[in-house]
Gaussian input, Z-matrix of N, CA and C with variables (Angstrom, degrees):
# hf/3-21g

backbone

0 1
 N
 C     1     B1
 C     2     B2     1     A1
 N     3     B3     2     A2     1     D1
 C     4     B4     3     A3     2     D2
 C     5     B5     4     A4     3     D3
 N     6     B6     5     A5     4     D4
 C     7     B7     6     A6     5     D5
 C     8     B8     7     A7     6     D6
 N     9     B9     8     A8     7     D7
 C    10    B10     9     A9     8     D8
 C    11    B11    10    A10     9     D9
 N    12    B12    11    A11    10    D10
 C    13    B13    12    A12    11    D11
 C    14    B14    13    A13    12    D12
 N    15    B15    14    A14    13    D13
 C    16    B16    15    A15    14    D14
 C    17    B17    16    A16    15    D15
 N    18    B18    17    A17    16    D16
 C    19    B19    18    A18    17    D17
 C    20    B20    19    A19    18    D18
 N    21    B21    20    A20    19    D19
 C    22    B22    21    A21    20    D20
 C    23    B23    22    A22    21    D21
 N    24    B24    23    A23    22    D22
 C    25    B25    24    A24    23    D23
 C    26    B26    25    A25    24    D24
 N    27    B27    26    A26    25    D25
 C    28    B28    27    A27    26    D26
 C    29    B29    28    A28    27    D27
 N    30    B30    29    A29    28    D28
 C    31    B31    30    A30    29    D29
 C    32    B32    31    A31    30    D30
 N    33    B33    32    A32    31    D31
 C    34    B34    33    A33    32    D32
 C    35    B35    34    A34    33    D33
 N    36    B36    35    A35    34    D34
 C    37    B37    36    A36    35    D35
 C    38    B38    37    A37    36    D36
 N    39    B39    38    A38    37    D37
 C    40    B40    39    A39    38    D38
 C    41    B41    40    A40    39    D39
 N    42    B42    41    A41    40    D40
 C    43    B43    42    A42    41    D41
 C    44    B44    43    A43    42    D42
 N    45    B45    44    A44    43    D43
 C    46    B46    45    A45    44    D44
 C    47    B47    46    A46    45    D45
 N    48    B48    47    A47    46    D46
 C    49    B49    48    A48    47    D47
 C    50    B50    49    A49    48    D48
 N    51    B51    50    A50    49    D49
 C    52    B52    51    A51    50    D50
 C    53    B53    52    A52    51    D51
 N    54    B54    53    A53    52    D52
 C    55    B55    54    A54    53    D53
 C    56    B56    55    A55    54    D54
 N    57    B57    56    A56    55    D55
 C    58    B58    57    A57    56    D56
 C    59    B59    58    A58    57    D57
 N    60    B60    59    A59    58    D58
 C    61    B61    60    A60    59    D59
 C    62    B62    61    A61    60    D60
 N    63    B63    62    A62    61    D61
 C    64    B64    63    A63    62    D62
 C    65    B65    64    A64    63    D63
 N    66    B66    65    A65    64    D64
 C    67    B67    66    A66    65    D65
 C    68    B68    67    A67    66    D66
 N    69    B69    68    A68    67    D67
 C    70    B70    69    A69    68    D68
 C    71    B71    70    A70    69    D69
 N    72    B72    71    A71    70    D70
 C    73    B73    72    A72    71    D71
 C    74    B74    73    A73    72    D72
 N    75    B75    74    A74    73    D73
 C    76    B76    75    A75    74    D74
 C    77    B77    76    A76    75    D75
 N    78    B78    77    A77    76    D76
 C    79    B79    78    A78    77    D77
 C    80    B80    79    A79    78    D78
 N    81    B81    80    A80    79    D79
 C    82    B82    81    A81    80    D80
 C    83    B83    82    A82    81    D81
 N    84    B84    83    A83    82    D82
 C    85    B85    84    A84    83    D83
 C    86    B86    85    A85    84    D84
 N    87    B87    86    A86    85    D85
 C    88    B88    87    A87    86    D86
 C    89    B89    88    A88    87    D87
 N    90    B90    89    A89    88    D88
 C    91    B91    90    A90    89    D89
 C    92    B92    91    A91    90    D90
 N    93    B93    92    A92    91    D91
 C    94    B94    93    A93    92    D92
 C    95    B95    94    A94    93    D93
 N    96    B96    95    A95    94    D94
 C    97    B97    96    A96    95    D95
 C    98    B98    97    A97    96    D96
 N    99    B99    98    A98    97    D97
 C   100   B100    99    A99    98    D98
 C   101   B101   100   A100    99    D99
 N   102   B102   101   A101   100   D100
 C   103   B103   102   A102   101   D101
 C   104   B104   103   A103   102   D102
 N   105   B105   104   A104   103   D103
 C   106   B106   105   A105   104   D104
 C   107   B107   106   A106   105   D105
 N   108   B108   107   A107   106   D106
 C   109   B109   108   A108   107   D107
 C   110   B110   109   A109   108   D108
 N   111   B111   110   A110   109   D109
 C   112   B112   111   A111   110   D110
 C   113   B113   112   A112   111   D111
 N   114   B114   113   A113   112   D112
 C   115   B115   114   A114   113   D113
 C   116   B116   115   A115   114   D114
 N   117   B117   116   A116   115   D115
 C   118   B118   117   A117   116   D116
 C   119   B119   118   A118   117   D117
 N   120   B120   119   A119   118   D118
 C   121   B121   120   A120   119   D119
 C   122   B122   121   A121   120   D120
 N   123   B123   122   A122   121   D121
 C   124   B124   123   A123   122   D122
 C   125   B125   124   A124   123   D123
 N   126   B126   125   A125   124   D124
 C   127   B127   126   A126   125   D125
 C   128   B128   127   A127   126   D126
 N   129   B129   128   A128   127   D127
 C   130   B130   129   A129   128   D128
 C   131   B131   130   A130   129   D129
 N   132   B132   131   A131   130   D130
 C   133   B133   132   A132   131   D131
 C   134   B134   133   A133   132   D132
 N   135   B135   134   A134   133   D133
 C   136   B136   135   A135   134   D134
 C   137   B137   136   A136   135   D135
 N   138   B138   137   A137   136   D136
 C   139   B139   138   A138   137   D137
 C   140   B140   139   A139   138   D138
 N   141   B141   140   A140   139   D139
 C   142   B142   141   A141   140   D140
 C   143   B143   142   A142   141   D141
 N   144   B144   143   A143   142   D142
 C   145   B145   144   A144   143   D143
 C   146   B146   145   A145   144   D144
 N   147   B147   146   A146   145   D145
 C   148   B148   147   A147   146   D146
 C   149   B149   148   A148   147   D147
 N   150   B150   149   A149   148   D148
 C   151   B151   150   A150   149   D149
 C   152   B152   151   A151   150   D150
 N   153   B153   152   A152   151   D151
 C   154   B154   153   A153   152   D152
 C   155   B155   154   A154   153   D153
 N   156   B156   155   A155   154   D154
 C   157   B157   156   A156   155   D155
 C   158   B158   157   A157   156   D156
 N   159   B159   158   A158   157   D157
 C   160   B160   159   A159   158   D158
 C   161   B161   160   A160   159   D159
 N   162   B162   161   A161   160   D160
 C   163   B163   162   A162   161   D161
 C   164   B164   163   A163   162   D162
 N   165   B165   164   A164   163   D163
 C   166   B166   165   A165   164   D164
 C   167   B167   166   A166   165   D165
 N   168   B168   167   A167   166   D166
 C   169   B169   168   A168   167   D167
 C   170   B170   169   A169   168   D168
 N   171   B171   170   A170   169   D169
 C   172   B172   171   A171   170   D170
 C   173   B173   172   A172   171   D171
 N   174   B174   173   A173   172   D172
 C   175   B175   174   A174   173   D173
 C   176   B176   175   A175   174   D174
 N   177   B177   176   A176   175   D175
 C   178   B178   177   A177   176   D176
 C   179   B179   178   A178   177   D177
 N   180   B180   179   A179   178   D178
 C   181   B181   180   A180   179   D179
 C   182   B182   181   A181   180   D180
 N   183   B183   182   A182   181   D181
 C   184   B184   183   A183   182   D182
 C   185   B185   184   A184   183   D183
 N   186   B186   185   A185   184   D184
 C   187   B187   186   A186   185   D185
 C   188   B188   187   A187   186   D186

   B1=1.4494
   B2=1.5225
   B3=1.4503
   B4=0.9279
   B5=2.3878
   B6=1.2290
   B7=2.1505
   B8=0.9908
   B9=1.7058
   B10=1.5402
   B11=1.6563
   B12=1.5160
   B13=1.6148
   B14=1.9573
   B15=1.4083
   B16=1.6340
   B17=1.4215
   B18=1.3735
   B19=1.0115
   B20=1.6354
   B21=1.6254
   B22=1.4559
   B23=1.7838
   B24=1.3916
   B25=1.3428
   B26=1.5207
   B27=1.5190
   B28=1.8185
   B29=1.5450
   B30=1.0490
   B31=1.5271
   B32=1.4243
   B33=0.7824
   B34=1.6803
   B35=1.4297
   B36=1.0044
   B37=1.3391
   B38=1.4734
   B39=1.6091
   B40=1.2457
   B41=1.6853
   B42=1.0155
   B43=1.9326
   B44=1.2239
   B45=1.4562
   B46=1.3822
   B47=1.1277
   B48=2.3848
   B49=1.1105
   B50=1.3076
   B51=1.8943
   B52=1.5574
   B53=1.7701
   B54=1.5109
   B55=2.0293
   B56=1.4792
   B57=1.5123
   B58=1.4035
   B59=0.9269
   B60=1.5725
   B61=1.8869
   B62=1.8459
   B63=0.8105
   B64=1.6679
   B65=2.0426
   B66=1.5064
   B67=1.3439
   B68=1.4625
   B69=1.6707
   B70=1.3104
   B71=1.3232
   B72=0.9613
   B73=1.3533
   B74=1.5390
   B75=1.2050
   B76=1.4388
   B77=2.0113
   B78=1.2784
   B79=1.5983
   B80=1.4090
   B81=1.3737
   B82=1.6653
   B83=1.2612
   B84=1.7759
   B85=1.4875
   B86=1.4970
   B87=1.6391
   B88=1.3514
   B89=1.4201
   B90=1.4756
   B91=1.5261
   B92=1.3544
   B93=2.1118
   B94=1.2578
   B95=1.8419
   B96=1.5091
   B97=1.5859
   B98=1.7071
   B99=1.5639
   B100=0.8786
   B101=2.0057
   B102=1.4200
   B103=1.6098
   B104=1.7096
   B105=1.5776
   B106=1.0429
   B107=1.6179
   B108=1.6237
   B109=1.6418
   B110=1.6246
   B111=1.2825
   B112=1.4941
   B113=1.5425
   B114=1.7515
   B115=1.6501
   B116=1.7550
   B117=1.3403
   B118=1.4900
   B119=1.1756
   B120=1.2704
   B121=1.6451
   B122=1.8060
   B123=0.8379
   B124=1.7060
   B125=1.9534
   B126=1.3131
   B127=1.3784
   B128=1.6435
   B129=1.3255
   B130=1.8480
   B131=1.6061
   B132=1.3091
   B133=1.3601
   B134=1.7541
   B135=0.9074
   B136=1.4614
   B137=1.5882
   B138=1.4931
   B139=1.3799
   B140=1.4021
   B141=1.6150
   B142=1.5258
   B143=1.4555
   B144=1.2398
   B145=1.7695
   B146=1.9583
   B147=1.4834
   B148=1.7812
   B149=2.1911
   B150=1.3360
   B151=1.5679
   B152=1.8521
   B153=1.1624
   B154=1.7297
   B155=1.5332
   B156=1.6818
   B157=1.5737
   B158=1.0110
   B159=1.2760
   B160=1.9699
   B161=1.1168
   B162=1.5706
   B163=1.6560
   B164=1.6049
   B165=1.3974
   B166=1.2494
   B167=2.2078
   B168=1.5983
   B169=1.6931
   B170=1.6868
   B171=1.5989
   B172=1.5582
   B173=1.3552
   B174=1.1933
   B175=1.5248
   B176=1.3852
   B177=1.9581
   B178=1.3115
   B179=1.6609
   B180=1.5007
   B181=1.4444
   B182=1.6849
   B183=1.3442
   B184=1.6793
   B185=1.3600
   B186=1.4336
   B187=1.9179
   B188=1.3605
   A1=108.98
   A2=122.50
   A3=105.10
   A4=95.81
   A5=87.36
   A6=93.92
   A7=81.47
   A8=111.66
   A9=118.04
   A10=96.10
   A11=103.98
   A12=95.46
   A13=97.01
   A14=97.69
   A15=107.98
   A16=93.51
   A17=118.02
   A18=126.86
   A19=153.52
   A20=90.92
   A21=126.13
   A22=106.95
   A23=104.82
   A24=107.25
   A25=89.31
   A26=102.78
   A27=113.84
   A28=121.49
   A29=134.98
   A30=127.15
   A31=118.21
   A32=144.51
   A33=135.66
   A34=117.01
   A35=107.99
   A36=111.46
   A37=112.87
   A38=141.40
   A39=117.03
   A40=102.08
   A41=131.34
   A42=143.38
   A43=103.35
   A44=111.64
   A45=137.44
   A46=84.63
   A47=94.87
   A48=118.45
   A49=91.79
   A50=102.36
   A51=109.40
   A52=81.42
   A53=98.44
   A54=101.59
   A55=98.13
   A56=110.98
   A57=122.45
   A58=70.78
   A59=125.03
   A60=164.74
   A61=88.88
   A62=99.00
   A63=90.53
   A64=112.67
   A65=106.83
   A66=128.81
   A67=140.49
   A68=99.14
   A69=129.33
   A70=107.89
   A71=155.93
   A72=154.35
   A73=112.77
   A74=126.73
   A75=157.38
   A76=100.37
   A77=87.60
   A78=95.63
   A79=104.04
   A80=132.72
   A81=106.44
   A82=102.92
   A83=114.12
   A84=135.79
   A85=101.40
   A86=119.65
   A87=112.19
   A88=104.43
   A89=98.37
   A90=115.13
   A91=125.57
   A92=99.98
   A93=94.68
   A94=138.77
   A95=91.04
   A96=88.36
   A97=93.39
   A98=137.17
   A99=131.35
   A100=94.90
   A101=109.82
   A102=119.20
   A103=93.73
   A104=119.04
   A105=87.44
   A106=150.64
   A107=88.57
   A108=115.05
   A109=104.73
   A110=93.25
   A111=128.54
   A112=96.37
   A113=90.70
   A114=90.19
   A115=95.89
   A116=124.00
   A117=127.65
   A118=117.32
   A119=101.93
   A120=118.98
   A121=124.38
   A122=96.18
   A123=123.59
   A124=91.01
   A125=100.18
   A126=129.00
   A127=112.48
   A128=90.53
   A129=93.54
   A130=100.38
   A131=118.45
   A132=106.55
   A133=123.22
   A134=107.85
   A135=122.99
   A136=117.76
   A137=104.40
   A138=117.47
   A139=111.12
   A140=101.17
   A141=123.94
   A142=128.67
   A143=80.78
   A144=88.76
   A145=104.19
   A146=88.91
   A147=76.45
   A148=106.66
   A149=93.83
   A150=82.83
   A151=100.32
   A152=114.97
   A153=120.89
   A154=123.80
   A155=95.23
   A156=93.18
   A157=115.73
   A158=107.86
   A159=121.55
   A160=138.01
   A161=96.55
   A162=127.33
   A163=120.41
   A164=120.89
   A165=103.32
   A166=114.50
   A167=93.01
   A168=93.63
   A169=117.92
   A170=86.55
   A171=82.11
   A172=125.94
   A173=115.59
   A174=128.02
   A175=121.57
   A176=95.44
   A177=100.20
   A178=101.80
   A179=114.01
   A180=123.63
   A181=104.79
   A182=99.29
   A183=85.16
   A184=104.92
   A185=126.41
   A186=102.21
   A187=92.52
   D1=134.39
   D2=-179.05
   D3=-125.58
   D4=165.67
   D5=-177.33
   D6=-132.71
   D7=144.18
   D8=177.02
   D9=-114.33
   D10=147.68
   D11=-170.89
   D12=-105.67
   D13=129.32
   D14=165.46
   D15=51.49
   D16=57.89
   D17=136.20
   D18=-27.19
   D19=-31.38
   D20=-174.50
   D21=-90.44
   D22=-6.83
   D23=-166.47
   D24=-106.76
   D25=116.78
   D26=172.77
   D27=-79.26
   D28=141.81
   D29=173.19
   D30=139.27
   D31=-162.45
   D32=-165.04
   D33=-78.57
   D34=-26.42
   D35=-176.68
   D36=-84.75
   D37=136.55
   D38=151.85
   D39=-144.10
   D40=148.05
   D41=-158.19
   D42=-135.33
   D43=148.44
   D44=-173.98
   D45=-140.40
   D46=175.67
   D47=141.24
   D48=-124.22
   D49=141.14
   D50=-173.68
   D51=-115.15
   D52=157.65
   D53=147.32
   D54=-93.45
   D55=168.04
   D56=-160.47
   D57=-151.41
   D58=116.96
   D59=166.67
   D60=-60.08
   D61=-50.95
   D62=-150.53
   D63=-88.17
   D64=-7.21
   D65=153.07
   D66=-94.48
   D67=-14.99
   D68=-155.05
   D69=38.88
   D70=77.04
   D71=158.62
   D72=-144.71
   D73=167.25
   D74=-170.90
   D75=-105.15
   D76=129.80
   D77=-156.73
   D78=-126.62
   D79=124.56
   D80=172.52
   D81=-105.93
   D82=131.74
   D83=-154.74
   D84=-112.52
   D85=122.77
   D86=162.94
   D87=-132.15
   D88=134.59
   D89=163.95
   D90=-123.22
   D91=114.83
   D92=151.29
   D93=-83.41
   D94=158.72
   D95=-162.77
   D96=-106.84
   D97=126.04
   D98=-147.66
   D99=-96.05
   D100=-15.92
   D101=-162.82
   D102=-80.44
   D103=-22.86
   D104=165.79
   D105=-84.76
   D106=-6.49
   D107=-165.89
   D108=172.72
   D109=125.12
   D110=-175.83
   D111=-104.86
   D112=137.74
   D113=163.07
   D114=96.16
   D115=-145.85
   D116=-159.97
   D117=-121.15
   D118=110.56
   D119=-160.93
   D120=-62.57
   D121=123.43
   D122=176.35
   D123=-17.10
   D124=164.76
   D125=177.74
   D126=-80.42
   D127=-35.63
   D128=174.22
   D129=-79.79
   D130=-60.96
   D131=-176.51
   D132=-62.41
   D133=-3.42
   D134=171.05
   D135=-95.53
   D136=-2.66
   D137=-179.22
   D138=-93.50
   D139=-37.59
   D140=174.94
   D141=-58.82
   D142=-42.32
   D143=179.63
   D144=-79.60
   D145=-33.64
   D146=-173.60
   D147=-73.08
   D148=-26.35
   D149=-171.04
   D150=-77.70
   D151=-5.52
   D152=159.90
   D153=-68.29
   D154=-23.55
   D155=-178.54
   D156=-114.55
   D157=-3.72
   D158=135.34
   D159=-20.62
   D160=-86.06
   D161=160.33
   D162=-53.52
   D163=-42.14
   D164=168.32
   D165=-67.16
   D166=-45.78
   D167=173.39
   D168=-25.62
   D169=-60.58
   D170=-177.85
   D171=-108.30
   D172=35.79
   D173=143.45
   D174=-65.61
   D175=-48.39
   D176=-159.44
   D177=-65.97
   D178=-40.56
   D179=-165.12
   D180=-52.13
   D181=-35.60
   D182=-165.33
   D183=-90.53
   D184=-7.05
   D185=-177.81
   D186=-98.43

């Protein structure tokens, strides 16, 4: 299963949480996409990645 985080937010950046079959675990995945923007990424996409390293933070805290 995968949840895509802030989805609604357009721009290079976009984050999930995937499961990863071969770790068994729940992973939070961000990919930048370089075709949309080269160089230093936007405020939204810089928003993305931080509310990704959020969601994994407090994943990890609670199991």
């Amino acid at each position: 299963m995968t949840v895509h985080l802030q989805r609604a937010v357009k721009g290079a950046a976009a984050a999930e949480v995937r499961w990863l079959e071969t770790i068994s675990r729940r992973t939070v995945w961000v990919d930048v996409d370089e075709s949309v923007r080269r160089g230093a990424l936007s405020a939204e996409a810089s928003g993305v990645i931080a509310h990704a390293a959020d969601t994994a933070r407090e994943k990890v805290c609670l199991s």
